[in-house]
Each structure stands twice: as structure tokens, then as C-alpha cells.
N, C-alpha and C positions, 0 to 999 in steps of 0.2 A: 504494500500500500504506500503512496505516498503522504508526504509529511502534512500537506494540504487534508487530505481525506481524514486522517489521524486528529486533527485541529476541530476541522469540521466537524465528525464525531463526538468529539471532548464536549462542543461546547453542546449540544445537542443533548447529549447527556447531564451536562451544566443547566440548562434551561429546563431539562425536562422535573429533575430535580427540585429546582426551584419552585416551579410548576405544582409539585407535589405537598413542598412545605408551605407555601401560601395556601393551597386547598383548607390543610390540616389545620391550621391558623385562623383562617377565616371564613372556611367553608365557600360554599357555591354561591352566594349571595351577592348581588353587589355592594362594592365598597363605597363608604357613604361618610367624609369625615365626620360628622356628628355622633356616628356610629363609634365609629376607631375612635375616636376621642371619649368619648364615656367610658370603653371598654378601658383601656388603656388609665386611666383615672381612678379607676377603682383595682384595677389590678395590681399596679405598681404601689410600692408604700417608697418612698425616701428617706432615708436613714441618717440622720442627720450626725455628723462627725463630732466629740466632745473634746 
């Protein structure tokens, strides 16, 4: 195979990936910031340094 094909592959792979962990994250839904943002608000806590 050439080096191109191998590349092309990788990323393919990379995307498909990514693809998979945004499913899992956010589900099938559309993304809607008002959404992300409430989620995102109540999930994180900040830990504030002493």
C-alpha cells in the first residue's frame, strides 16, 4: 500500500472514532447550546484550590 492510502485510512479511522464518542456523549439528538450548557453546569463541580 502506499503511504497516501495508509494516511487516508488512519484518518478514516480517526473520524470514525470520533464519530462514535460524540454518539456516546451526546446521543442522536441535535446539539443545541442551551442544551450543552445546562448539561455541562451541573455536571462539572470546580474545585477551588486553598
Amino acid at each position: 500500500m502506499s503511504i497516501m492510502s495508509n494516511i487516508k485510512k488512519s484518518y478514516e479511522k480517526f473520524l470514525q472514532n470520533l464519530t462514535d464518542a460524540n454518539k456516546k456523549s451526546f446521543g442522536n439528538k441535535p446539539l443545541e447550546c442551551c442544551d450543552l450548557n445546562q448539561e455541562s453546569k451541573t455536571s462539572t463541580k470546580i474545585k477551588k484550590r486553598s
